[in-house]
C-alpha positions as CSV (number, residue, x, y, z in Angstrom):
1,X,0.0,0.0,0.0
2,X,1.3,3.3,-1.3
3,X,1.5,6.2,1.6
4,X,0.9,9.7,0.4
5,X,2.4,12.1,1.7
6,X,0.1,14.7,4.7
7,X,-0.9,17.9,2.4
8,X,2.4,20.3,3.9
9,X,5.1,18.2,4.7
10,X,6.7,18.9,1.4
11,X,6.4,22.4,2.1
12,X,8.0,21.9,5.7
13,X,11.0,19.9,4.0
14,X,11.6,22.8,1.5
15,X,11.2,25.4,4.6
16,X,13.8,23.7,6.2
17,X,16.6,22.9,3.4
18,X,16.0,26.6,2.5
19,X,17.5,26.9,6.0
20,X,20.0,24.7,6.3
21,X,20.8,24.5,2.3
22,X,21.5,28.2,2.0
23,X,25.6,28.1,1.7
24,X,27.6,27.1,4.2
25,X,24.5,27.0,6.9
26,X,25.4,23.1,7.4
27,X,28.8,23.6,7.7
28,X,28.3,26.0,10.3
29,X,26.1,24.3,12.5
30,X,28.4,21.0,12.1
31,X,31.3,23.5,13.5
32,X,30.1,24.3,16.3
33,X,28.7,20.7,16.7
34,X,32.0,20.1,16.7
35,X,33.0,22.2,19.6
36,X,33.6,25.5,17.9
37,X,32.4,28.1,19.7
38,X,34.1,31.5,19.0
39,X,34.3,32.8,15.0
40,X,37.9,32.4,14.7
41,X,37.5,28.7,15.3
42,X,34.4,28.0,13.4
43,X,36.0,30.3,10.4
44,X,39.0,27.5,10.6
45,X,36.6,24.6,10.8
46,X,35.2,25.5,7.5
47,X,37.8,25.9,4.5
48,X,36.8,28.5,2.2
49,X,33.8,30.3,4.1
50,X,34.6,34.0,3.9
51,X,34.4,36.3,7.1
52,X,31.3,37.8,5.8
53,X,29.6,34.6,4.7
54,X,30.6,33.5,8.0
55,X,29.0,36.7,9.6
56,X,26.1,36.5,7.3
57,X,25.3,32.7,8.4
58,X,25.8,33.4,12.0
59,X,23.1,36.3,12.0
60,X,20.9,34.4,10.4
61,X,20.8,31.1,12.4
62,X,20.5,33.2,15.4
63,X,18.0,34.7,14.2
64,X,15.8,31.3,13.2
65,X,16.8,30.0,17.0
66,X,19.3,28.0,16.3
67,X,22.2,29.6,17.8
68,X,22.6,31.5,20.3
69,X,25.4,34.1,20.4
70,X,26.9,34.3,24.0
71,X,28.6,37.6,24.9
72,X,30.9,37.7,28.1
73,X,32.2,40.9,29.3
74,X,35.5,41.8,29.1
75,X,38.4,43.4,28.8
76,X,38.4,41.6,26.3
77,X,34.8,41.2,25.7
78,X,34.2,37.2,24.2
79,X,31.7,36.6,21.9
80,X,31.4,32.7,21.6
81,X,27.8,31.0,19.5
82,X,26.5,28.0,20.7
83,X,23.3,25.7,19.5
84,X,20.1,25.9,21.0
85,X,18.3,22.6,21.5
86,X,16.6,23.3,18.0
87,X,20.4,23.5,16.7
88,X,21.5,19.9,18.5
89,X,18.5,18.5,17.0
90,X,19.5,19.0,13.7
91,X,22.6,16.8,14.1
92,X,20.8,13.6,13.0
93,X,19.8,15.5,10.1
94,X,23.4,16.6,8.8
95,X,24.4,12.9,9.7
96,X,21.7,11.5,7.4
97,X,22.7,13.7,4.8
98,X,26.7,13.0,5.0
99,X,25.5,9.4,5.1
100,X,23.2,10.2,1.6
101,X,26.4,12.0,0.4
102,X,28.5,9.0,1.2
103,X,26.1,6.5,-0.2
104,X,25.6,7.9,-3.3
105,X,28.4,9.8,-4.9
106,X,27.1,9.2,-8.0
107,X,24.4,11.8,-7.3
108,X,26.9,14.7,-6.0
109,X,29.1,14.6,-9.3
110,X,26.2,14.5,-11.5
């Protein structure tokens, strides 16, 4: 028996890889996943982002709730991002789609 899909849920899959699809949004989240909390690291976790795209990407997963940017006062003031519980939980989702990635190289060289 065939199962069709709820009227939406293709809409709420293309809500969220517009999130996490836009460049480098992935990539940052894995970063800090990865225990990078303050820019400089996260800029040297990801090869090739630019400090602007970097910037960019911050602002706006902040700004969807999935990072948090964490200011400590100073001298010197520390600014260090960390994920929100909507951030951890898209772990499985970047894992499933390295494991996609992995699986099917065929598909990424097309």
């Amino acid at each position: 028996m065939e199962v069709k899909p709820v009227a939406g849920e293709c809409s709420v899959i293309e809500d969220v890889m517009g999130i996490l699809g836009r460049a480098w949004a992935g990539a940052v989240v894995q970063a800090i996943l990865d225990g990078s909390e303050r820019f400089n690291d996260i800029a040297r976790a990801i090869p090739g982002v630019t400090d602007g795209m970097l910037s960019a990407r911050l602002r706006e997963l902040c700004a969807r709730g999935l990072v948090v940017r964490v200011v400590a006062p100073g001298p010197p003031v520390g600014v260090s991002y960390r994920l929100t519980a909507a951030g951890r939980d898209v772990a499985p989702v970047l894992e499933a789609v390295r494991a996609f990635g992995r699986s099917h190289p065929e598909v990424l060289d097309a």
